[in-house]
MIMAR-282997 format. One record per residue: residue in one letter; x, y, z of N, C-alpha, C in turn. Coordinates in steps of 0.2 Angstrom, whole numbers, padded with zeros to 4 digits, always signed. Example, Ala and Ser with C-alpha at 12.3 -4.5 7.8 and 13.67 -1.06 7.14 Angstrom:
! MIMAR-282997
A+0066-0028+0039+0062-0022+0039+0066-0016+0039S+0064-0011+0035+0068-0005+0036+0064+0000+0039
This chain:
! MIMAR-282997
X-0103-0086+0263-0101-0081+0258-0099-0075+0262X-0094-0076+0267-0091-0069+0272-0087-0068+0267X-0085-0070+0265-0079-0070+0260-0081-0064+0255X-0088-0067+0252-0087-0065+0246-0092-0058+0246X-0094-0056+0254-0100-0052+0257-0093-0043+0256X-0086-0048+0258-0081-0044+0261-0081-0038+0256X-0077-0045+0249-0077-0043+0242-0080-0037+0240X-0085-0037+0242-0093-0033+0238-0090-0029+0240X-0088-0029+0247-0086-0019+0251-0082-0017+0248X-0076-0021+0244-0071-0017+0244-0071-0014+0237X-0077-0018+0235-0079-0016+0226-0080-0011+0226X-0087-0009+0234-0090-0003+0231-0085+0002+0236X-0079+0001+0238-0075+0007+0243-0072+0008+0238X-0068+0006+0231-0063+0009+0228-0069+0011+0221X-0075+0009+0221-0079+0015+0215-0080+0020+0218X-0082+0019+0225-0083+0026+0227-0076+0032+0225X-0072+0029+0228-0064+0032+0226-0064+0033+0218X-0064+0030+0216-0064+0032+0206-0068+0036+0204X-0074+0037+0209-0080+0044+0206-0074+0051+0209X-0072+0048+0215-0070+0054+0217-0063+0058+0214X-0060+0054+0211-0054+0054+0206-0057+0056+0203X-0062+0056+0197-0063+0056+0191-0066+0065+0192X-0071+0065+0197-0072+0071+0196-0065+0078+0199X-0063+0074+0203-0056+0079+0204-0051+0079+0197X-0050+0075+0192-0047+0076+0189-0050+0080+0181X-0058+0079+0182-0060+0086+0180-0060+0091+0180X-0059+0092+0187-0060+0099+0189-0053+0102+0189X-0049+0097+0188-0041+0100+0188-0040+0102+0180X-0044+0098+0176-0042+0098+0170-0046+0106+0166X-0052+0108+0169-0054+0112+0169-0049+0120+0172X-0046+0119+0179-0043+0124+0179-0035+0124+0174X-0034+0121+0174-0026+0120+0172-0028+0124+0164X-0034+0124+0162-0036+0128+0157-0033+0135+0156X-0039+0137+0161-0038+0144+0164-0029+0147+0170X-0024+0140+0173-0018+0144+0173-0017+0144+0168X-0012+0139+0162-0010+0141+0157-0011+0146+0152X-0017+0146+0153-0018+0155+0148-0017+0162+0152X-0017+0160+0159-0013+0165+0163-0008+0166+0164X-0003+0160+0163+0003+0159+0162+0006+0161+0156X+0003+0163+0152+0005+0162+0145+0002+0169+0142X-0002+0170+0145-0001+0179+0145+0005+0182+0149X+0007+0181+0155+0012+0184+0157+0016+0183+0154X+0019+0178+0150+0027+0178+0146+0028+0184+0143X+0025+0187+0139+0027+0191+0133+0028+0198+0140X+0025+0199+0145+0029+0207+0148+0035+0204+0153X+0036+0198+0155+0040+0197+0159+0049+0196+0154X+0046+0193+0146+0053+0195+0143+0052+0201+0140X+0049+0205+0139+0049+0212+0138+0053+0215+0143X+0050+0215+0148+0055+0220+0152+0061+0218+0155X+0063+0209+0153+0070+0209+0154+0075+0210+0148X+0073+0211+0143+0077+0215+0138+0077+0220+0139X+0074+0224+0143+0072+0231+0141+0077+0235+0149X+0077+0229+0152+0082+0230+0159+0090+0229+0156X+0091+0223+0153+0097+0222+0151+0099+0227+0145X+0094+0230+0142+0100+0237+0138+0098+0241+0143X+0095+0244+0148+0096+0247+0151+0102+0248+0157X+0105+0240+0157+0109+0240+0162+0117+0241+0159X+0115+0240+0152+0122+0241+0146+0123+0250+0145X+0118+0252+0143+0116+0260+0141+0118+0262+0148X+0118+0260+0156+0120+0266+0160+0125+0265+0164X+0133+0263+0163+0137+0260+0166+0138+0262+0174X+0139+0267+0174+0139+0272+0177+0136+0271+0183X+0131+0269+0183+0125+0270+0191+0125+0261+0191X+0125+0259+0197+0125+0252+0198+0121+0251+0203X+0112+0247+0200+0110+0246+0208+0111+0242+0213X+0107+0241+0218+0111+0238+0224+0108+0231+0222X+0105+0229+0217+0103+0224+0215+0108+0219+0209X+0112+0225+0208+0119+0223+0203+0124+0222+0206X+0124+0221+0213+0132+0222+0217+0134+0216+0219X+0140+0214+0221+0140+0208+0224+0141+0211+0231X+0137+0205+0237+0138+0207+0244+0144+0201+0246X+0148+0201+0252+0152+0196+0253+0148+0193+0259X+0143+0194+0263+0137+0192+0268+0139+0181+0268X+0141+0179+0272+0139+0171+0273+0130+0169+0272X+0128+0172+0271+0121+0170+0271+0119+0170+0263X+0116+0168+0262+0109+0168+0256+0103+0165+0257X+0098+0169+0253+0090+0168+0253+0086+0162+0247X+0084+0160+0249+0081+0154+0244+0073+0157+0243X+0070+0156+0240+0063+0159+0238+0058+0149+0235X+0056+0149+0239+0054+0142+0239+0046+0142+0237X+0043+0140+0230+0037+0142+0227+0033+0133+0225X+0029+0132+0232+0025+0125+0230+0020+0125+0230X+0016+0120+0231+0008+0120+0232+0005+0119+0239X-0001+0121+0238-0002+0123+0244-0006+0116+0248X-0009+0112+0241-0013+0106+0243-0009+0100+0238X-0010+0093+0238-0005+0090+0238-0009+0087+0232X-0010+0078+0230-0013+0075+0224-0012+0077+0221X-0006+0080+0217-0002+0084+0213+0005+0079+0211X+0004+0071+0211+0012+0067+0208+0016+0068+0214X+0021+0068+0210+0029+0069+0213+0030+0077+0211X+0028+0082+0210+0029+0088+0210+0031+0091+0214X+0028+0091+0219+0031+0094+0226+0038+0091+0229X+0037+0084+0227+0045+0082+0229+0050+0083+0225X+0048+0082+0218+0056+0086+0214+0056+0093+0216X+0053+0098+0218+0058+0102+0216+0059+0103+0225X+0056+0101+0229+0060+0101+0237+0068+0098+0236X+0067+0091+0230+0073+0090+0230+0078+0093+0227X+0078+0095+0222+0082+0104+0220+0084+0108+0226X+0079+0108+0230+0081+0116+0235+0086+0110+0239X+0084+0103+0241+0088+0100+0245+0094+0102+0244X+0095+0100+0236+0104+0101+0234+0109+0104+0234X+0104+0112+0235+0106+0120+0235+0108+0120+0239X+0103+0118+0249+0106+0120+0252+0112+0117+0256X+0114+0109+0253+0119+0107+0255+0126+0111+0250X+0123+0114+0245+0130+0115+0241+0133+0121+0246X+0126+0125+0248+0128+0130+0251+0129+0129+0258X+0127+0125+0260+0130+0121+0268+0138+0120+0268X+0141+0117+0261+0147+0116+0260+0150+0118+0259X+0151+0126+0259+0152+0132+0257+0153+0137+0261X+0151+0134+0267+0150+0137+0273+0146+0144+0277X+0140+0142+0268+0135+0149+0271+0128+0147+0273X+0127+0148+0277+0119+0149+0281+0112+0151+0277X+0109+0148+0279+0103+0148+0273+0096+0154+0277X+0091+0159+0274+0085+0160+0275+0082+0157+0270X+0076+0158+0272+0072+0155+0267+0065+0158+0266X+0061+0157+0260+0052+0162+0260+0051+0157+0256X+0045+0156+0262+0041+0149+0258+0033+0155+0255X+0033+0151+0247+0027+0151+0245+0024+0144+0243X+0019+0143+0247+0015+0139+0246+0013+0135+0255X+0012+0130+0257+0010+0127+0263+0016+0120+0262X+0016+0117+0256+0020+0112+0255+0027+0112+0259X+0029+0120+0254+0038+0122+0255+0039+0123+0262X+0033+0125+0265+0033+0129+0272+0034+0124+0278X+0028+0118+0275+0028+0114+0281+0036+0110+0278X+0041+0109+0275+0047+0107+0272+0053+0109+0274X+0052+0115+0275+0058+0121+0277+0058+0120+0284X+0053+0120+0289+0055+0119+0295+0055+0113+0299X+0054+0106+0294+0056+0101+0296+0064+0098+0295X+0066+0104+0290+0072+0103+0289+0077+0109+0293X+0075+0113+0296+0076+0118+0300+0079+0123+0298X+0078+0123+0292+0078+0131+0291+0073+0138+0292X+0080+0142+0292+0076+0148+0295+0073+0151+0287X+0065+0151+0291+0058+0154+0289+0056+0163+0291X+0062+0166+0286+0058+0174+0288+0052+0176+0287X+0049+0172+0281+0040+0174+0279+0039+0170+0273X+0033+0168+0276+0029+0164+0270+0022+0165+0267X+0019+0164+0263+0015+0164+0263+0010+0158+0260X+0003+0156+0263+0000+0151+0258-0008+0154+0259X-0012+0150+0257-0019+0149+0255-0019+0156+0246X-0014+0154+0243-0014+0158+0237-0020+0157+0232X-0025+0151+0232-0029+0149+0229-0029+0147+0222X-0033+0150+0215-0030+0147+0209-0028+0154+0206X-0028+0159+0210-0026+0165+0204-0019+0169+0209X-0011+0169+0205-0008+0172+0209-0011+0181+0210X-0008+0185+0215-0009+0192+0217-0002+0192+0216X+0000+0200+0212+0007+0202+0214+0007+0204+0221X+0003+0209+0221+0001+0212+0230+0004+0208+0236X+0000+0203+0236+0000+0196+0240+0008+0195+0241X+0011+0191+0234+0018+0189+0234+0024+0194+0236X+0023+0201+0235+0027+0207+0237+0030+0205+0245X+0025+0207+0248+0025+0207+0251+0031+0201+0259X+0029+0195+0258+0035+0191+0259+0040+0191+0256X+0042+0190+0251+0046+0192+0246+0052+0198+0247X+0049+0204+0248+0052+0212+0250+0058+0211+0256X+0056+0205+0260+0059+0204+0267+0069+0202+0263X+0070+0197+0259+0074+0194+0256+0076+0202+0251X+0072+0204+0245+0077+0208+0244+0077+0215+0248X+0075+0217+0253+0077+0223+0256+0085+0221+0260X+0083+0214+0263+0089+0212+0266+0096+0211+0260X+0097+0209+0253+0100+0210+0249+0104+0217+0246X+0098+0221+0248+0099+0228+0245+0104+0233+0251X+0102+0228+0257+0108+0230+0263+0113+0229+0261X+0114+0224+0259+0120+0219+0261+0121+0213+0266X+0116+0212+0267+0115+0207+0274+0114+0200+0273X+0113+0199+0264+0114+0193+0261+0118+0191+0255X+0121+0187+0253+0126+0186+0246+0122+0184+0242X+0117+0183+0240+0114+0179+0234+0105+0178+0235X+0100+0178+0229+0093+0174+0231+0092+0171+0227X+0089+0164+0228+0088+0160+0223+0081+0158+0223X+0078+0157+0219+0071+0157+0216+0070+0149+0216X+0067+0145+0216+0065+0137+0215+0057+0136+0213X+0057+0135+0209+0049+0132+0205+0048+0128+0201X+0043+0126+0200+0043+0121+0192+0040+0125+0187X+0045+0123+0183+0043+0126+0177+0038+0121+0171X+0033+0126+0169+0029+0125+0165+0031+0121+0157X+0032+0113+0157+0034+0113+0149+0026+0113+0145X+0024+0108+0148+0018+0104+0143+0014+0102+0150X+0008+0100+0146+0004+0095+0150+0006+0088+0153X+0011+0086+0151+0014+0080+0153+0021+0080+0155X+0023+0086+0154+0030+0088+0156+0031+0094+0162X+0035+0094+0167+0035+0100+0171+0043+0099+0174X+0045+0104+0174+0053+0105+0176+0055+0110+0180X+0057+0105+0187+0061+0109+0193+0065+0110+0192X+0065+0119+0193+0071+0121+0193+0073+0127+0199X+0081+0128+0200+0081+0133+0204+0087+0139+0200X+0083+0146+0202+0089+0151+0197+0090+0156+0201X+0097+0161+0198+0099+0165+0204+0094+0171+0203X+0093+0174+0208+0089+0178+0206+0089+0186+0209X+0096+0185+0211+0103+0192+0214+0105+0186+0216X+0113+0190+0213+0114+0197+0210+0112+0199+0205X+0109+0202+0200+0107+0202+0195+0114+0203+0191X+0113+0201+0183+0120+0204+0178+0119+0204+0172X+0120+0208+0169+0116+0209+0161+0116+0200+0157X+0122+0197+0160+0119+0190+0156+0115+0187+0159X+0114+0186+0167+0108+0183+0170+0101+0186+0165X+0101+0195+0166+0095+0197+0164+0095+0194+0156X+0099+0196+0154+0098+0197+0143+0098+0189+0142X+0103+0186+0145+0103+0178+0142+0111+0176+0138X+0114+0183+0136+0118+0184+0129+0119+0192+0129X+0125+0192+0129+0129+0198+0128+0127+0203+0121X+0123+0208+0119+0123+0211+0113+0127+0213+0108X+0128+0212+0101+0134+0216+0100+0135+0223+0097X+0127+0227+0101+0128+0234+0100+0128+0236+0105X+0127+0243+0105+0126+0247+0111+0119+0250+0113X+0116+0251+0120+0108+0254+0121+0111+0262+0123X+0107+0267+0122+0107+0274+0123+0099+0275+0124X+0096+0277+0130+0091+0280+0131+0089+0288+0132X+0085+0291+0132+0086+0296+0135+0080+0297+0142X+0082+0301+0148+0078+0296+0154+0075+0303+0159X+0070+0301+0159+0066+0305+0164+0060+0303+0170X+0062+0306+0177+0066+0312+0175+0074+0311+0176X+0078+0305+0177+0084+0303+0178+0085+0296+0179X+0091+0293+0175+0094+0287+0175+0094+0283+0182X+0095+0286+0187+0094+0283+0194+0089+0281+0194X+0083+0285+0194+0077+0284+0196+0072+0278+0190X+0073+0278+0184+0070+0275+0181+0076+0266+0182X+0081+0267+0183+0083+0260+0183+0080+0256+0189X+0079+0261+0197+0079+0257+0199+0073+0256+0200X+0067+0261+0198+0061+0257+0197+0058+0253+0193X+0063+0251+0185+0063+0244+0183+0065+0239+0185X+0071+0240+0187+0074+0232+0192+0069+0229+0194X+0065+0234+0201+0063+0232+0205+0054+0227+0202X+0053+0231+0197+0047+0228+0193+0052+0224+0189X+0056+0224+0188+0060+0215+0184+0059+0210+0190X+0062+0208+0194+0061+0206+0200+0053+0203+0202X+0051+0207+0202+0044+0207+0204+0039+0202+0200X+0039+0204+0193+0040+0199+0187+0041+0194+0185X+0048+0193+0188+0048+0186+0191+0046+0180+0191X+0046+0185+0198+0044+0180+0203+0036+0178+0202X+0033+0184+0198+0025+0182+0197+0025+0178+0192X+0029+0178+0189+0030+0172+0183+0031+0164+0185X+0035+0163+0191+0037+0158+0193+0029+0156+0196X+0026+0159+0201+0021+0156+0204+0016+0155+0198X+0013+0158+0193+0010+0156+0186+0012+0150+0186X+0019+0150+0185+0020+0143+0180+0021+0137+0185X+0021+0140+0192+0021+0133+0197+0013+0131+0195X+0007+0136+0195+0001+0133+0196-0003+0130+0190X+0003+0132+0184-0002+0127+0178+0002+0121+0179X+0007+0121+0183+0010+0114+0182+0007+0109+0190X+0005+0113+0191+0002+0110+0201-0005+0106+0196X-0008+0109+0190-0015+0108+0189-0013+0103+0186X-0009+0103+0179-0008+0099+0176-0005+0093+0178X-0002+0093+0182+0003+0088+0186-0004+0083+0191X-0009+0089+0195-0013+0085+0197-0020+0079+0193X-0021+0083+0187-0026+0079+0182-0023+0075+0179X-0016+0070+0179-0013+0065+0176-0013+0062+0182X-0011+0066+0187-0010+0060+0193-0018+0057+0195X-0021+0062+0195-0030+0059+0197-0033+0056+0189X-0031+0055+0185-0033+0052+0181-0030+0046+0179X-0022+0044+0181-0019+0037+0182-0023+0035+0188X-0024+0037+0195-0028+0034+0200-0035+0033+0199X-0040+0036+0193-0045+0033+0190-0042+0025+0186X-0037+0026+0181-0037+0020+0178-0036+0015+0184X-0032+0015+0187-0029+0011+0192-0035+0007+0198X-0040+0014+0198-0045+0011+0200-0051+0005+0198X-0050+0007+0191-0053+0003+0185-0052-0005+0185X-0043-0005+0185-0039-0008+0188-0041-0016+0194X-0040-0014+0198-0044-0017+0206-0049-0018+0205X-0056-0012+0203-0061-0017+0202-0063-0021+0198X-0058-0022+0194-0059-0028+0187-0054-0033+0191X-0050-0033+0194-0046-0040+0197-0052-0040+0204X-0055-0037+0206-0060-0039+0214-0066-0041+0212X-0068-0040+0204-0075-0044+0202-0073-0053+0201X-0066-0053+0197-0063-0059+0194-0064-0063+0200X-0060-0062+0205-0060-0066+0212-0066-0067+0217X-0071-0060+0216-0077-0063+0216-0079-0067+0216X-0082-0067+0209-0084-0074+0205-0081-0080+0206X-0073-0080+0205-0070-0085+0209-0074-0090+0213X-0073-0085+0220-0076-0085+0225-0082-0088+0225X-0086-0083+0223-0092-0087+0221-0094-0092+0217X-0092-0093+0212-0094-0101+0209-0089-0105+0211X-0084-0104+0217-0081-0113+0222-0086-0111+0227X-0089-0108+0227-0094-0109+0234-0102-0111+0231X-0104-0110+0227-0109-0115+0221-0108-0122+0220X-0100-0122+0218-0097-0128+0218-0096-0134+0224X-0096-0131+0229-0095-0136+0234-0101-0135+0238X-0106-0131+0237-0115-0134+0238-0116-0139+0234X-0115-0138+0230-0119-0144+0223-0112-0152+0225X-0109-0152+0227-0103-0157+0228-0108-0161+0234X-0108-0155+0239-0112-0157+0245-0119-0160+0243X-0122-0158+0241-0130-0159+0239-0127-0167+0235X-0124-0169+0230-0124-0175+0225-0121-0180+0232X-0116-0179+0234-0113-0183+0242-0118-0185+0244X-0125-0180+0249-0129-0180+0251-0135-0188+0248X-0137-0186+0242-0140-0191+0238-0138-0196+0236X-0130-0196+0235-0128-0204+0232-0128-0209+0243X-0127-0203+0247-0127-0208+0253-0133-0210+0255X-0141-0208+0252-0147-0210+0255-0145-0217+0250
């Protein structure tokens, strides 16, 4: 019964596993709770205040910030937002494969890439493919910080606001549903009233600004931007949690799976091995 001694291990190595899946996709099911109502609190001030940037950017023709300019710079910055820990699907690998596409477009175009990884994923990603990593960050946990994100982040648009880059792009996956999630990557400078609004208006804005139109546009940009980008990581983490509790809960059924085919074959196993004792033992008595 080596055979069937064997069997038994690998019964109880893959229960073991199914406990451990089952309660991880608990635990994910449990946070993915609490991102999505994070996530979904932030919606309503992230499009508030890009409506409220795009009539702002109609209402003051006149002053152009350095976030509205086009640079002519051969380079652009990619903003690259994954996960920090993996058992999360193919989520990490679509939207790597997005940033892949960008930067061959942009390889073919003949501009040079930076890059700001958020996450540990993107990070270990970006330097196996050799792009250059001006700042990253990871160990973000389950709650994003704006603080936190600023901070790497600043490096790309202060370099923008030089002129030292032509373009930033943003890459995450967006939040549909619990079953659904979508990589996407967006520009995110230059800015221009159709990027921000969506759709051209067909009246006019007029504010009145204090204490002046410089000053108040350029410290909403900079809180659009910022916005963003906090929105992006929200929606990357409901969809990290989400993505993870289908993936650990397929690898429980799958689990379930294997041990229903390794008991069958058991059994097998063990009543031909009953059966050719008892063959043995009858052989035995018909030879006396």
């Amino acid at each position: 019964m080596a055979a069937g001694k064997e069997i038994r291990g690998k019964i109880k190595s893959v229960e073991n596993t199914k406990k451990i899946t089952k309660a991880m996709e608990m635990v994910a099911a449990s946070k993915m709770r609490k991102a999505q109502d994070r996530m979904r609190a932030a919606r309503p001030y992230s499009e508030k205040i890009r409506n409220i940037a795009a009539h702002l950017g109609q209402a003051n023709p006149e002053y152009t910030h350095p976030f509205m300019k086009l640079n002519d710079a051969k380079v652009a910055g990619v903003i690259v937002v994954t996960t920090d820990k993996g058992l999360c699907g193919g989520m990490n690998t679509n939207v790597l494969r997005v940033v892949t596409g960008k930067l061959r477009e942009l390889q073919s175009s003949g501009i040079s890439t930076e890059a700001v990884a958020i996450g540990n994923k993107g990070l270990g990603f970006l330097n196996r493919v050799g792009v250059k990593v001006v700042s990253h960050l990871t160990g973000l946990g389950d709650t994003p910080h704006l603080e936190k994100l600023i901070g790497p982040v600043k490096v790309l648009l202060d370099a923008y606001a030089e002129g030292k880059i032509s373009a930033v792009y943003l890459s995450y996956t967006k939040f549909v549903n619990t079953m659904r999630q979508e990589s996407v990557i967006e520009q995110l400078l230059p800015l221009s009233s159709d990027t921000i609004q969506g759709q051209k208006s067909s009246h006019g804005w007029d504010y009145i600004y204090e204490p002046d139109a410089q000053s108040v546009i350029d410290e909403l940009l900079v809180r659009y931007v910022e916005s963003l980008i906090y929105q992006a990581v929200a929606e990357n983490m409901a969809s990290e949690q989400s993505a993870r509790m289908v993936a650990m809960k397929a690898a429980t059924d799958n689990a379930g799976t294997v041990i229903g085919e390794l008991k069958l074959v058991y059994n097998k196993t063990r009543q031909a091995a009953i059966t050719k004792e008892l063959s043995e033992i009858v052989a035995g008595a018909a030879a006396v």
